[in-house]
MDTraj code that builds the backbone (N, CA, C; nanometers):
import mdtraj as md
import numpy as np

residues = "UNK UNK UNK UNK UNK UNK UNK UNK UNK UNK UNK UNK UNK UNK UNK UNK UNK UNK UNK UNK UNK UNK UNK UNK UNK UNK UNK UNK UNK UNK UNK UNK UNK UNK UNK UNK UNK UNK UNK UNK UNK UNK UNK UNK UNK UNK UNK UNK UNK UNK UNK UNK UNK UNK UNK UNK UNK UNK UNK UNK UNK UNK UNK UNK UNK UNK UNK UNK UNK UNK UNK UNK UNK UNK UNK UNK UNK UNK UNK UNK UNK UNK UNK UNK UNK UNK UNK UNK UNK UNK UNK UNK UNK UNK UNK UNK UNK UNK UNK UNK UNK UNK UNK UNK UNK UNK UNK UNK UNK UNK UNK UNK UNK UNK UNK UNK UNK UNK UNK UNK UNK UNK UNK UNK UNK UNK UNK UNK UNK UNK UNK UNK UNK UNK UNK UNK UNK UNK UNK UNK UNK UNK UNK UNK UNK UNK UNK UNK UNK UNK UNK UNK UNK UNK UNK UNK UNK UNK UNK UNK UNK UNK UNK UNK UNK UNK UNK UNK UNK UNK UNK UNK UNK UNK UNK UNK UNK UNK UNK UNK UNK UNK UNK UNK UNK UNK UNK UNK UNK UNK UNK UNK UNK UNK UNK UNK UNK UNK UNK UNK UNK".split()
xyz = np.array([
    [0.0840, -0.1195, 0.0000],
    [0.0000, 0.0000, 0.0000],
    [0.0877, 0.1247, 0.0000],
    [0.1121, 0.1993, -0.1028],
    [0.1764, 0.3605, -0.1243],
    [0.1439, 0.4329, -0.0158],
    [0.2153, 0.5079, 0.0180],
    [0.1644, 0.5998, 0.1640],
    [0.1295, 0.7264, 0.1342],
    [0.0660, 0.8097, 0.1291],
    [-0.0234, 0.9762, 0.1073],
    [0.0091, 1.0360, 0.2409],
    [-0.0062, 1.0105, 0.3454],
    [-0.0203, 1.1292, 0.4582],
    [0.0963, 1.2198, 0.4330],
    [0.0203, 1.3351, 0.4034],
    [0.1198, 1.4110, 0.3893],
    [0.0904, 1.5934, 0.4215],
    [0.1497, 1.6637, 0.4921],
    [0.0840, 1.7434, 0.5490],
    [0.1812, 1.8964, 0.5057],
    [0.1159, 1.9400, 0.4378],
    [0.1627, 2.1275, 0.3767],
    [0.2659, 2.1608, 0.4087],
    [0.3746, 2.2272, 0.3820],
    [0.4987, 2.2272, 0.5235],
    [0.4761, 2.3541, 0.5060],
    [0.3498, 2.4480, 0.3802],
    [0.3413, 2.6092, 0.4977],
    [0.2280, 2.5522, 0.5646],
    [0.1442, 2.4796, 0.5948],
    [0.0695, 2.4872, 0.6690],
    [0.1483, 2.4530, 0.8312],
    [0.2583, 2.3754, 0.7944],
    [0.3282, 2.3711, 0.9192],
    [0.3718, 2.5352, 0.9790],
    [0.4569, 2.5971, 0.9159],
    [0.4942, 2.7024, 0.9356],
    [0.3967, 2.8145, 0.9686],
    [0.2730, 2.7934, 0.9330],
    [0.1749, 2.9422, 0.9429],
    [0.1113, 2.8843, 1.0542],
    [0.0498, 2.7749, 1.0526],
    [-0.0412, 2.7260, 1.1097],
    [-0.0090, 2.6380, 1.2947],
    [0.0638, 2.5729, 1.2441],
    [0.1284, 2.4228, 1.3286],
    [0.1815, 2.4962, 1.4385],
    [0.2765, 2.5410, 1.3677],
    [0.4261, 2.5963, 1.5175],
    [0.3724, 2.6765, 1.5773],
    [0.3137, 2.7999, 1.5283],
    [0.2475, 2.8678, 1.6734],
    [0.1811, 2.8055, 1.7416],
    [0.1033, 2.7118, 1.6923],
    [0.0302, 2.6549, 1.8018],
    [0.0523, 2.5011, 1.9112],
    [0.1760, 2.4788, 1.8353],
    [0.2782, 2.4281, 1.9247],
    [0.3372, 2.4809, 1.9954],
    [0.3699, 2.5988, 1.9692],
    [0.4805, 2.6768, 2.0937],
    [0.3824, 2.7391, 2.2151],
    [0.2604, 2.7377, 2.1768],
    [0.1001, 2.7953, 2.2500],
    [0.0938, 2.6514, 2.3598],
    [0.1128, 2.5442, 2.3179],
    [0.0569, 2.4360, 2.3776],
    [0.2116, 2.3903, 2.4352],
    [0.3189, 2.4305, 2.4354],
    [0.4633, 2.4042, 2.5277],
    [0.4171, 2.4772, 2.6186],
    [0.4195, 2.6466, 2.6055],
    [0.4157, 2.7680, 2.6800],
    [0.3230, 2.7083, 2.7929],
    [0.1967, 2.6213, 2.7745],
    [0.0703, 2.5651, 2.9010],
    [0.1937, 2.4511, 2.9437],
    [0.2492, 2.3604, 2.8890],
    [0.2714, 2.2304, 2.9450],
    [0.3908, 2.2595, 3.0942],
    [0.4391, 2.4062, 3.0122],
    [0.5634, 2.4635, 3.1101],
    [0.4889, 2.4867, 3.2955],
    [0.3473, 2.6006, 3.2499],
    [0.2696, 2.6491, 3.3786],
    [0.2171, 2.5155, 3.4082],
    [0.1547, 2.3862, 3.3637],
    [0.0862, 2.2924, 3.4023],
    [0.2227, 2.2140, 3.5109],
    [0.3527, 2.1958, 3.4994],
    [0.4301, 2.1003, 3.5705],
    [0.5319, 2.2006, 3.6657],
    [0.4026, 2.3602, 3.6878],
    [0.5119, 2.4366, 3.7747],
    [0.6222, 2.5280, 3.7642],
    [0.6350, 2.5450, 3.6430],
    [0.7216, 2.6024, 3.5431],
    [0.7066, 2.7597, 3.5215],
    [0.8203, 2.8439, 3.5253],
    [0.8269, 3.0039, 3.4953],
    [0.8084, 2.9890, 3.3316],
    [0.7491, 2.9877, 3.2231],
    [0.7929, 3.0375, 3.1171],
    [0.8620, 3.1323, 3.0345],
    [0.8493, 3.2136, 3.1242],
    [0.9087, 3.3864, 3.1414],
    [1.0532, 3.3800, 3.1920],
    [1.0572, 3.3015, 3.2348],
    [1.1963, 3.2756, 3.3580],
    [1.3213, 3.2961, 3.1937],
    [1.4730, 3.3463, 3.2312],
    [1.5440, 3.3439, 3.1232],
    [1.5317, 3.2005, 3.0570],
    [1.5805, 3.1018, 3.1147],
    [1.6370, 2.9867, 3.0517],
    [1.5468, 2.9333, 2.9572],
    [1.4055, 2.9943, 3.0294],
    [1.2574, 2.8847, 2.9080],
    [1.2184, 2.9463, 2.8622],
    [1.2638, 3.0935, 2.8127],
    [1.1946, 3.2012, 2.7268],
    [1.2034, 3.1668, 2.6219],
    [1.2853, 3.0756, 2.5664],
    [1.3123, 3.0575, 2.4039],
    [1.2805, 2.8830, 2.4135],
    [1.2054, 2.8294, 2.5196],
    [1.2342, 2.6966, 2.4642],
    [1.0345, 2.6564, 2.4197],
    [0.9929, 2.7238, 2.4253],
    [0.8394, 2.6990, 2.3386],
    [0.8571, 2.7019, 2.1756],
    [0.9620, 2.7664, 2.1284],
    [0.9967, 2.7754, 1.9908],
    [1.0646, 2.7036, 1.9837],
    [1.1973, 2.6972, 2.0248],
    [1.2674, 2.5355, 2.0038],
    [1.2125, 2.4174, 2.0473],
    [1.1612, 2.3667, 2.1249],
    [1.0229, 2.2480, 2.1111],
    [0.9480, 2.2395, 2.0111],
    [0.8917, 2.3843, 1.9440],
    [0.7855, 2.3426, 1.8264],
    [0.8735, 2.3042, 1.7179],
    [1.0298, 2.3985, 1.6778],
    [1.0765, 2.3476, 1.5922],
    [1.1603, 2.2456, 1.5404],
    [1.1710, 2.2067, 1.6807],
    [1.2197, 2.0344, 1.6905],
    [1.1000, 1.9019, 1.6651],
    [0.9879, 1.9213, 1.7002],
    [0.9021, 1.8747, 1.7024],
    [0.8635, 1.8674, 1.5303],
    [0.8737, 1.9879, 1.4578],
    [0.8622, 2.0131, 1.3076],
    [0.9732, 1.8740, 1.2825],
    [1.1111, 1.8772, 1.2905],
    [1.1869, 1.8136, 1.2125],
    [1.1678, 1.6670, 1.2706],
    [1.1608, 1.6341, 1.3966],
    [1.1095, 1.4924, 1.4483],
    [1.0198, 1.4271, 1.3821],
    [0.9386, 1.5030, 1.3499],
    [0.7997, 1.4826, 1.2688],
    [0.7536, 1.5096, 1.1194],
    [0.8935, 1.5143, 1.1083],
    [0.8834, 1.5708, 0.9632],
    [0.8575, 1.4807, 0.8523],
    [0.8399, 1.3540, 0.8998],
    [0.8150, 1.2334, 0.7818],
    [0.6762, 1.2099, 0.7299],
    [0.5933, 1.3355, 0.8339],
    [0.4203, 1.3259, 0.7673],
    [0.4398, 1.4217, 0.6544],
    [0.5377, 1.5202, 0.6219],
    [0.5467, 1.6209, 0.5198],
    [0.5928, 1.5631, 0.3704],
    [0.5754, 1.4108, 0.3795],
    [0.6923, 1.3342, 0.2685],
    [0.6475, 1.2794, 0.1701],
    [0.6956, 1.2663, 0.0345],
    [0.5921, 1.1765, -0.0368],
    [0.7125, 1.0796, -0.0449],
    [0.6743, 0.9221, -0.0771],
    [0.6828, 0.8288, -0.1019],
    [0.7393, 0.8304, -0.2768],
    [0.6623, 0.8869, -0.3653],
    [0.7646, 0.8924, -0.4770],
    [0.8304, 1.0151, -0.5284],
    [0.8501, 1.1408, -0.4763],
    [0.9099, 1.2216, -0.5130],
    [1.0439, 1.1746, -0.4120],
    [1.0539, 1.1414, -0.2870],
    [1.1771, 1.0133, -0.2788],
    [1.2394, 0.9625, -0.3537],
    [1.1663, 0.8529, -0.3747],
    [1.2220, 0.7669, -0.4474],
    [1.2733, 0.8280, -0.6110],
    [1.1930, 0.9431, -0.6664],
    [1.2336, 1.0194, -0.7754],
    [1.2906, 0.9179, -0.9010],
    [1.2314, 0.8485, -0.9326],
    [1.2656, 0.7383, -1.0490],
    [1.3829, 0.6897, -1.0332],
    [1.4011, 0.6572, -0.9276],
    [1.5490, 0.5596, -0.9070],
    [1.5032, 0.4392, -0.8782],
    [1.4370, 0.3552, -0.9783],
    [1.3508, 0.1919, -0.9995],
    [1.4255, 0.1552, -1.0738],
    [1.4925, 0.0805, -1.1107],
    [1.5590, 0.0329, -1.2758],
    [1.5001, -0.0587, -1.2731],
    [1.5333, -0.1102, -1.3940],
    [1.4848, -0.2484, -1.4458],
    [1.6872, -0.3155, -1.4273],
    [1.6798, -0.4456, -1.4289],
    [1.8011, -0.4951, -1.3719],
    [1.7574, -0.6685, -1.3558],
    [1.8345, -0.7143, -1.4158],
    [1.8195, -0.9302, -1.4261],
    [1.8913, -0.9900, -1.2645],
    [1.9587, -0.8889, -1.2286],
    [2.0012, -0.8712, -1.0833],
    [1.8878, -0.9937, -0.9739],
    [1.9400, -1.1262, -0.9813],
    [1.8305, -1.2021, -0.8366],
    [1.8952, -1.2538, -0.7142],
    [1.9956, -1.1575, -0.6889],
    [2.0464, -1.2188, -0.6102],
    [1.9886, -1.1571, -0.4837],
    [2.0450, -1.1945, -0.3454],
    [1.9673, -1.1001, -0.2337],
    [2.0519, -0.9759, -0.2042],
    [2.0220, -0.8418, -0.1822],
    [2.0297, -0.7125, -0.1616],
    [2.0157, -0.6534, -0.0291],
    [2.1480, -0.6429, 0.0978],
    [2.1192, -0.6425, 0.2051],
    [2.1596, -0.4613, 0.2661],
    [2.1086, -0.4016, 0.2740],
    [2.1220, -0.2833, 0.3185],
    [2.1114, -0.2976, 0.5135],
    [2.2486, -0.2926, 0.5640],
    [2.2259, -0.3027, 0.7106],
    [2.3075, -0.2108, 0.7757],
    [2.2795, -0.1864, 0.9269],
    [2.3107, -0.0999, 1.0132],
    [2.2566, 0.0279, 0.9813],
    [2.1496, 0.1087, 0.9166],
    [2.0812, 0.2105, 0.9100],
    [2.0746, 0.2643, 1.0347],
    [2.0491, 0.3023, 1.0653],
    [2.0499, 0.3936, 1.2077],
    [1.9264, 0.4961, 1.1990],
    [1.8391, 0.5380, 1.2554],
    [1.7349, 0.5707, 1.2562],
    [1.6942, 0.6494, 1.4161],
    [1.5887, 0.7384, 1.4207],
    [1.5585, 0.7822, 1.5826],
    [1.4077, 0.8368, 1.4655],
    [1.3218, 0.7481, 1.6092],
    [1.1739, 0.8314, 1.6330],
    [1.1725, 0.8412, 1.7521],
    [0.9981, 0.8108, 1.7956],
    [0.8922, 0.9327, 1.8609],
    [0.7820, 0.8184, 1.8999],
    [0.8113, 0.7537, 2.0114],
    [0.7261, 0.6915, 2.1057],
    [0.5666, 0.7527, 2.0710],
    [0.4539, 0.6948, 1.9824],
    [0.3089, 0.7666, 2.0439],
    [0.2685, 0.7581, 2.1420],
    [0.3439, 0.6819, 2.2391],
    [0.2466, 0.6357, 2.3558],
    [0.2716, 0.7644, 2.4269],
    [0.4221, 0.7938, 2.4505],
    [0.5291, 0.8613, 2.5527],
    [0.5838, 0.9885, 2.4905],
    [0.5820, 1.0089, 2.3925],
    [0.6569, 1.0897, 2.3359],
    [0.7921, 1.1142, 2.4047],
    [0.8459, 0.9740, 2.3820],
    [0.9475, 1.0021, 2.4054],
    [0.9935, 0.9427, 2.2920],
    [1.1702, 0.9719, 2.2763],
    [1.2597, 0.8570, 2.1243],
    [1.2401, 0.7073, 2.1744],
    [1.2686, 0.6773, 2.0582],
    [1.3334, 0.5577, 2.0174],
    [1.4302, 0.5268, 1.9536],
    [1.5321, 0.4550, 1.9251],
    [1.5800, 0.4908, 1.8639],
    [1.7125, 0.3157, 1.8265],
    [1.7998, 0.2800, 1.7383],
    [1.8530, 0.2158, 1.6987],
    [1.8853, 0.1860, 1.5576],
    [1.9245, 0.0516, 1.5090],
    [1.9021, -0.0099, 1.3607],
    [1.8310, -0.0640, 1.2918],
    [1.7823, -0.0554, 1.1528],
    [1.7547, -0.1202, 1.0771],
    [1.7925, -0.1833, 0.9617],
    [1.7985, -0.3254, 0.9274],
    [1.8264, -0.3597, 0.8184],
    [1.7330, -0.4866, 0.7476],
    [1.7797, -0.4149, 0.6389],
    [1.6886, -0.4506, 0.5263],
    [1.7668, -0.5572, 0.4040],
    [1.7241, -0.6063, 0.3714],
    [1.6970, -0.7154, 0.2566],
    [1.6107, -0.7229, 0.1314],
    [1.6031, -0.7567, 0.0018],
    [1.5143, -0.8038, -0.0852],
    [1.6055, -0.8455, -0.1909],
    [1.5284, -0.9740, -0.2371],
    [1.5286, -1.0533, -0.4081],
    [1.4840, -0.9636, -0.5319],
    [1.5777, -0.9126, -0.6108],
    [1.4938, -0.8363, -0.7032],
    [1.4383, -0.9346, -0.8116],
    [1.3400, -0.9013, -0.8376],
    [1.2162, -0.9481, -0.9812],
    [1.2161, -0.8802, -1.0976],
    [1.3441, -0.8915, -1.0794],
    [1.3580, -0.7479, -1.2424],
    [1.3170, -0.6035, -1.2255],
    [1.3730, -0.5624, -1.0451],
    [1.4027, -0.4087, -1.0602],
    [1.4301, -0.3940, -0.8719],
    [1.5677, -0.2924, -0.9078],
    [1.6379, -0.2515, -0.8206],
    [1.6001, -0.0865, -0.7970],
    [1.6690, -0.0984, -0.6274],
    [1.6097, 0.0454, -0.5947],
    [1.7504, 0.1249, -0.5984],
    [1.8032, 0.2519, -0.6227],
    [1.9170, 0.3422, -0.5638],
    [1.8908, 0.2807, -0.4345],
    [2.0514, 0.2469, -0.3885],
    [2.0443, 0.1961, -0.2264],
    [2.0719, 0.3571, -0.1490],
    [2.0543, 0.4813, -0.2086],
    [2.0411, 0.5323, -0.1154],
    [1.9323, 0.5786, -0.0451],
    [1.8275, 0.5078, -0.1517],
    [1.6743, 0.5413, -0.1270],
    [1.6388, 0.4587, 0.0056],
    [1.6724, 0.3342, 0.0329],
    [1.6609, 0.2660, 0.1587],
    [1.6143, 0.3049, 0.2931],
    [1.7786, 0.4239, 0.3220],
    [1.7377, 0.5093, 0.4219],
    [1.6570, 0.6038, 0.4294],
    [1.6546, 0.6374, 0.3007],
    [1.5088, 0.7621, 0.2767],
    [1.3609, 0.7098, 0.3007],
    [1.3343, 0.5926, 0.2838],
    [1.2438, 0.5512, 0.3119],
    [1.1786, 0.5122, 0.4552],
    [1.3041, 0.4435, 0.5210],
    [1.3434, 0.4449, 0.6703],
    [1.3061, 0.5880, 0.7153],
    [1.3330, 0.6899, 0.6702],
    [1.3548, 0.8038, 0.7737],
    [1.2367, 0.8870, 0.7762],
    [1.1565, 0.8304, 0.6457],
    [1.0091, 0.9271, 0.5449],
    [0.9276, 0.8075, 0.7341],
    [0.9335, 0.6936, 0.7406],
    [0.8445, 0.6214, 0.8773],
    [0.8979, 0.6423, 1.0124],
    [1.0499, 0.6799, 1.0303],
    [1.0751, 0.6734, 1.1635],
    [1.0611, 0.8494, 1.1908],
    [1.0662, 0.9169, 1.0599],
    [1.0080, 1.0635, 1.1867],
    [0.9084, 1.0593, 1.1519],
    [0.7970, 0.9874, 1.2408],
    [0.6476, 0.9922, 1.2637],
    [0.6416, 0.9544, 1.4057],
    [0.5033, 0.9784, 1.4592],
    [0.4494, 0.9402, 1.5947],
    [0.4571, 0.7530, 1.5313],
    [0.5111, 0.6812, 1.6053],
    [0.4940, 0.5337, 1.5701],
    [0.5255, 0.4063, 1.6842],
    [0.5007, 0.3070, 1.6501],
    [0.5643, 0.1922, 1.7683],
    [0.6584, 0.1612, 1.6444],
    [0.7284, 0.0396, 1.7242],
    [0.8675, -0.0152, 1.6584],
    [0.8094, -0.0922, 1.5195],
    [0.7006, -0.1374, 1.6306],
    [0.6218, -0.3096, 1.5134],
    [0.5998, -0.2501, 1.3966],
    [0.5101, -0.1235, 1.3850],
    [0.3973, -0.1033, 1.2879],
    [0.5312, -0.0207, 1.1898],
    [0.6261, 0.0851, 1.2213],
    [0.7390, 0.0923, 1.1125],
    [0.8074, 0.0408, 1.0830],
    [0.8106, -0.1099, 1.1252],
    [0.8897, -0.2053, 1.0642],
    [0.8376, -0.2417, 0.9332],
    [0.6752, -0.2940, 0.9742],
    [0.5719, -0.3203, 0.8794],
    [0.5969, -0.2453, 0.7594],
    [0.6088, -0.1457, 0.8149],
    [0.5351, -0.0089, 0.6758],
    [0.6879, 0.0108, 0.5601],
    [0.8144, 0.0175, 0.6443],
    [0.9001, -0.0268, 0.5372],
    [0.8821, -0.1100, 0.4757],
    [0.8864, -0.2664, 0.4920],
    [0.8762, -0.3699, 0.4250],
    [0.7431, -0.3347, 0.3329],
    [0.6446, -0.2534, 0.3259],
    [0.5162, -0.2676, 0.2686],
    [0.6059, -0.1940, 0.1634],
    [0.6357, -0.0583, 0.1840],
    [0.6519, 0.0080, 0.0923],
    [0.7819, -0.0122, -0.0193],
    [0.8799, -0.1009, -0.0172],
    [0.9500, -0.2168, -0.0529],
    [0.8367, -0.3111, -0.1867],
    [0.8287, -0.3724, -0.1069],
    [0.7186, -0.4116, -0.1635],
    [0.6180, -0.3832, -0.2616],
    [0.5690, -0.2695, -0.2405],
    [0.4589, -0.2228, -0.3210],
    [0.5486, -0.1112, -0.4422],
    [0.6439, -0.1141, -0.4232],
    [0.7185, -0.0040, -0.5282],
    [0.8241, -0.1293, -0.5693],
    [0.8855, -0.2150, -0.5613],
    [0.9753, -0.3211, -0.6286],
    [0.8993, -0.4233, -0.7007],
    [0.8197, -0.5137, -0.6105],
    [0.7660, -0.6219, -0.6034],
    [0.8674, -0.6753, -0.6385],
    [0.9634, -0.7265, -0.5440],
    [1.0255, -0.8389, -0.5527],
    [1.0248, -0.9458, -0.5056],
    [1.0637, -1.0286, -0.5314],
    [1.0280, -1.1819, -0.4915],
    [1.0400, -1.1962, -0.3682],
    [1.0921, -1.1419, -0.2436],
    [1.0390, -1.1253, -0.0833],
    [1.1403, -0.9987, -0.0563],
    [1.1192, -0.9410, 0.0262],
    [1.1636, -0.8423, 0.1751],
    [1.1546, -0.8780, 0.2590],
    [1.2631, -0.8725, 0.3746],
    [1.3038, -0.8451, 0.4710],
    [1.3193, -0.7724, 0.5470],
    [1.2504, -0.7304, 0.6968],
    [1.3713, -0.5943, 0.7450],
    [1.3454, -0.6316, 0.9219],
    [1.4464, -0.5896, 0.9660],
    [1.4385, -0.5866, 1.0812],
    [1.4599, -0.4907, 1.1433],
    [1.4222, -0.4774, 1.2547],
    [1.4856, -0.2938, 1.4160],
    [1.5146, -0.3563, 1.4772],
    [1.6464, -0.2941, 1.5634],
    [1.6699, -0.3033, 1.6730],
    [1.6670, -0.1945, 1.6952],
    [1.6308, -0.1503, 1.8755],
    [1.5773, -0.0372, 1.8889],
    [1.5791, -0.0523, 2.0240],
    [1.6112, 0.0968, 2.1069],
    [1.6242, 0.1098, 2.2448],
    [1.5108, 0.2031, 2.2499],
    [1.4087, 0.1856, 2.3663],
    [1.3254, 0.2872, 2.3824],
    [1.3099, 0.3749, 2.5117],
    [1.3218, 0.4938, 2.5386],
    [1.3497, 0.5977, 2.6447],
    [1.2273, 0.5232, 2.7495],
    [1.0878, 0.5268, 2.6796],
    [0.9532, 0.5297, 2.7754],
    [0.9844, 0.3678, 2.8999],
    [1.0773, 0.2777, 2.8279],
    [1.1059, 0.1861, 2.9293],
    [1.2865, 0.1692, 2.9790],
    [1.3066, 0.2725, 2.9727],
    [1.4586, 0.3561, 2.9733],
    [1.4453, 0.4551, 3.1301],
    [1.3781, 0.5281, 3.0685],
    [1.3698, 0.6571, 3.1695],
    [1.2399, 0.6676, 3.2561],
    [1.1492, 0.5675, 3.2376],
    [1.0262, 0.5700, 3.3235],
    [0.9427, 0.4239, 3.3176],
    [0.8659, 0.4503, 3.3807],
    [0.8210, 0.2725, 3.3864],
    [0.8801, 0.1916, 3.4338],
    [0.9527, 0.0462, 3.3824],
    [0.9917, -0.0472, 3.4357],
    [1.1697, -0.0332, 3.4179],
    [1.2018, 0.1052, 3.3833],
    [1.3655, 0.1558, 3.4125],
    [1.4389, 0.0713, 3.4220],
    [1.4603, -0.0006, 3.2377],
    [1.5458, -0.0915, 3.2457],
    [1.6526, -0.0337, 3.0837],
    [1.7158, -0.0046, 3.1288],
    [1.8044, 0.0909, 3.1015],
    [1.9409, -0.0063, 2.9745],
    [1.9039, -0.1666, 2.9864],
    [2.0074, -0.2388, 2.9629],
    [1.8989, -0.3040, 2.7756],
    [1.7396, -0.3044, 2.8198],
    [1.6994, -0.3458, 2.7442],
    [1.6519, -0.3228, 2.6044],
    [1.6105, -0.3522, 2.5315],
    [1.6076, -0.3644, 2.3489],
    [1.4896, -0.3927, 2.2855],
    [1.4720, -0.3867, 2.1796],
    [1.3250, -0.4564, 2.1296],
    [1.3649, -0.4578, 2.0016],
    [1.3270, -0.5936, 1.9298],
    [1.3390, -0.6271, 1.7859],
    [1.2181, -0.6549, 1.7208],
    [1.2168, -0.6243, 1.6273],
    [1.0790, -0.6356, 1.5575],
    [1.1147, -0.6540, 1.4208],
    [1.0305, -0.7399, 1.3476],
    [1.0751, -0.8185, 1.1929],
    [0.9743, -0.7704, 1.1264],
    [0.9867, -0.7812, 1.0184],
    [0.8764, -0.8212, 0.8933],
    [0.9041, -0.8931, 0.7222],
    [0.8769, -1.0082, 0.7309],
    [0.8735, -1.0774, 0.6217],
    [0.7998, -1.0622, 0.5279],
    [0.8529, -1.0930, 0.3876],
    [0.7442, -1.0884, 0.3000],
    [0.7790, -1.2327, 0.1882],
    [0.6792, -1.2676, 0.0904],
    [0.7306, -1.3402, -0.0203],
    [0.8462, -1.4644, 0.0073],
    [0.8942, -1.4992, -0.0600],
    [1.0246, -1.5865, -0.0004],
    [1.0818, -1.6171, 0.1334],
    [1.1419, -1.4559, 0.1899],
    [1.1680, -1.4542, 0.2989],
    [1.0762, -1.5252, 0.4012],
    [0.9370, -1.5049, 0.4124],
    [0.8533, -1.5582, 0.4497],
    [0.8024, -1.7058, 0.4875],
    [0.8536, -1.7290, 0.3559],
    [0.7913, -1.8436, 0.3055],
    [0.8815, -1.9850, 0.2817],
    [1.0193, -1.9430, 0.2791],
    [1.1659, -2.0444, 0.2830],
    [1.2452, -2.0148, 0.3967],
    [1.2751, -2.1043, 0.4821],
    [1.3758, -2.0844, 0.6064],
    [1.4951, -2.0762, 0.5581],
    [1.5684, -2.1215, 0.4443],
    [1.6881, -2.0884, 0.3999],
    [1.7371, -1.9495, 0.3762],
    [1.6375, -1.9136, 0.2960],
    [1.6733, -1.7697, 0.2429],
    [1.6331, -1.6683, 0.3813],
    [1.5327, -1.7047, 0.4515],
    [1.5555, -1.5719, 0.5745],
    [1.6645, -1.6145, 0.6699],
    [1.7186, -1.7696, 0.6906],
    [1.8390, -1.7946, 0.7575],
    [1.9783, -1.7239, 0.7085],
    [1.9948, -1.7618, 0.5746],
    [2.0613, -1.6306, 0.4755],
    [2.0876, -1.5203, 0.5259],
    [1.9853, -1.4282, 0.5513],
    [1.9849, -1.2980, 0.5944],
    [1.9938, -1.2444, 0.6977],
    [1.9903, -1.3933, 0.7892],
    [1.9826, -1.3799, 0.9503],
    [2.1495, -1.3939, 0.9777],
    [2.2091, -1.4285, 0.8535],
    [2.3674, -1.4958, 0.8907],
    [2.4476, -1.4104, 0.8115],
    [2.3811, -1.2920, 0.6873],
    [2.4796, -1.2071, 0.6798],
    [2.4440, -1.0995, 0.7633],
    [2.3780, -1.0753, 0.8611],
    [2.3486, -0.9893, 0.9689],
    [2.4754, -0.9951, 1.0933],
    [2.5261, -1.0931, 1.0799],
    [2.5999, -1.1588, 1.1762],
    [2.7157, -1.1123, 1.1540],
    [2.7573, -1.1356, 0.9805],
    [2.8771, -1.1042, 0.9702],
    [3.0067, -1.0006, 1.0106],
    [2.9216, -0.8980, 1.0379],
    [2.9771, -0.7581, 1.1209],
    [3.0165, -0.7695, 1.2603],
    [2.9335, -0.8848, 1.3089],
    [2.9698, -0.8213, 1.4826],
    [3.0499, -0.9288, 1.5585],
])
top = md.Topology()
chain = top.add_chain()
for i, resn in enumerate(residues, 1):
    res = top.add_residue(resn, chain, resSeq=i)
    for name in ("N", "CA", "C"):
        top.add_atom(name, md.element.get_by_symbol(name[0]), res)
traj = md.Trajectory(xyz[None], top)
C-alpha cells in the first residue's frame, strides 16, 4: 500500500508551530514552570521546531523520494542494506526511540538506488509510531514499489519510555521483523539474511 499522509509544510509554518509553541508555553505552567523565567523564554519555539523536524516524515511523499530511481536490472540475487540507524517518537510517551535497521530483498527485475533505503526508513521513523507497525510499513513500501520476490527488514531499537520511566530498564532492546514473499515463506533464504546480519559483529 503507497503511503499519502502528507501534510503542507506552509501549513506547518503558518499554522502548526504557533500553536505548538502555545501548547509548550501551558505544558511549562501545568508542571510548575516560569515560562518567562530566562532559561525557558526561548524553549516553546525550540520544542515546536524540533518537534517540526522529528515529525517531519508526515510532510513526505513516497515517490518524489524515491524520484525514479527503480531500474529495471536481471540482478536475483539477495540485496542487504544493514546498520541504518534511525531515531523516532514513542506515540504512547513521546518520548525517542531509537537504533538499527536492516533490510533485505530478491529483485524481480528491478532494483532500488540503495540510497533510497534510508530515505524511506527516515520518510516512517520521523512519525508518531511503535517499533512493530514501522517495521511493517518499510517492508510494505518495498514491496509495493519493487515487487520483488520477498523483503526483509528488521529494528533493533532502544526505547526511552522503558529507559527513563516505567519499568527503568536501562540495559533493554526490542526487535521487531517483517517478512514478505520468499523470505517468508523459505527458512533458507531468511536464515541467509539472519547470517549475513551476523557477519559484522
Amino acid at each position: 500500500m503507497k503511503q499519502k499522509i502528507i501534510i503542507p509544510n506552509a501549513k506547518v509554518k503558518d499554522i502548526l508551530l504557533p500553536a505548538t509553541e502555545k501548547t509548550v508555553r501551558e505544558l511549562l505552567k501545568n508542571i510548575g514552570e516560569d515560562p518567562e523565567r530566562e532559561g525557558l523564554r526561548a524553549t516553546p519555539k525550540r520544542v515546536a521546531k524540533s518537534f517540526e523536524f522529528l515529525t517531519s516524515g508526515y510532510h513526505k511523499d513516497i515517490e518524489k523520494t524515491l524520484n525514479g530511481a527503480i531500474f529495471e536490472e536481471k540482478y536475483d540475487e539477495m540485496v542487504v542494506v544493514k546498520e541504518i540507524d534511525f531515531y523516532s517518537m514513542c506515540e504512547h510517551h513521546l518520548l525517542p526511540f531509537f537504533g538499527r535497521i536492516h533490510v533485505a530483498y530478491i529483485p524481480n527485475g528491478k532494483i532500488v538506488g540503495l540510497s533510497k533505503i534510508p530515505r524511506i526508513i527516515e520518510i516512517f521513523s520521523r512519525r508518531l509510531q511503535v517499533q512493530e507497525r514501522m517495521t511493517q510499513q518499510i517492508a510494505d513500501t518495498i514491496e509495493s514499489y519493487l515487487k520483488p520476490k520477498g523483503v526483509a527488514v528488521v529494528s533493533e531499537a532502544s526505547h526511552l519510555c522503558m529507559m527513563m520511566r516505567g519499568v527503568q530498564k536501562q540495559n533493554s532492546s526490542a526487535v521487531a521483523s517483517a517478512m514478505h514473499g520468499i523470505f517468508k515463506s523459505d527458512a533458507r533464504t531468511r536464515n541467509e539474511f539472519f547470517h549475513l546480519l551476523e557477519l559484522k559483529r
